[in-house]
C-alpha positions in Angstrom: 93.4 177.8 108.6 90.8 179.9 106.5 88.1 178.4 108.4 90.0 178.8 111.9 90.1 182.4 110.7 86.7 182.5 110.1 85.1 180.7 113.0 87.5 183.1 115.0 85.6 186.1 112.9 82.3 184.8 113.7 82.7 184.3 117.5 84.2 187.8 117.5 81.0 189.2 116.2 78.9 187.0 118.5 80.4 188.3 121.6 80.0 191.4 121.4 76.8 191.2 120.8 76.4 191.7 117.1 74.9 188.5 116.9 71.8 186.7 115.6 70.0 183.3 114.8 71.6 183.3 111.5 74.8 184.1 112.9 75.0 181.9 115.5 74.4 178.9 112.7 77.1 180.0 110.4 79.7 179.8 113.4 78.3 175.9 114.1 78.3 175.1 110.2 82.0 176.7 110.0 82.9 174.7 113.3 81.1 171.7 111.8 83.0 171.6 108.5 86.4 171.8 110.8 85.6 168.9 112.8 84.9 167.1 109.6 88.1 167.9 108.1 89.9 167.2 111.4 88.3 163.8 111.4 89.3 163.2 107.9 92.8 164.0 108.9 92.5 161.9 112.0 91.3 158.5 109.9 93.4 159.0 107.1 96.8 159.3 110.2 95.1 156.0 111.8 95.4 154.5 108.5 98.8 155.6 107.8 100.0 154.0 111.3 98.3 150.6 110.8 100.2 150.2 107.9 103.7 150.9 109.8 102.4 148.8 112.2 101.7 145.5 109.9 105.4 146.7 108.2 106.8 146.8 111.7 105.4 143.1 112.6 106.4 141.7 109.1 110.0 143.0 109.5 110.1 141.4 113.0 109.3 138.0 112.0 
């Protein structure tokens, strides 16, 4: 959420036109790090739902 917060700062700043180069790269590294974290979230779910599934096929049999 502190980087929501943050990228939500930065964009703020950016459209109204207190924006720069340097600024414009700290909003893609902030929204660079969230996708990263989001995708850590998302393999580490997928991983947690194989399981269940091989649980759910072993309990079946």
């Amino acid at each position: 959420t502190n980087l929501i917060q943050t990228l939500e700062e930065e964009i703020k700043l950016f459209e109204q036109g207190k924006s720069n180069v340097e600024q414009a790269k700290s909003i893609a590294k902030v929204a660079q790090r969230l996708i990263s974290l989001k995708m850590l979230e998302i393999q580490e779910e997928e991983k947690v739902l194989g399981e269940l599934l091989v649980k759910i096929k072993d309990f079946k049999s």
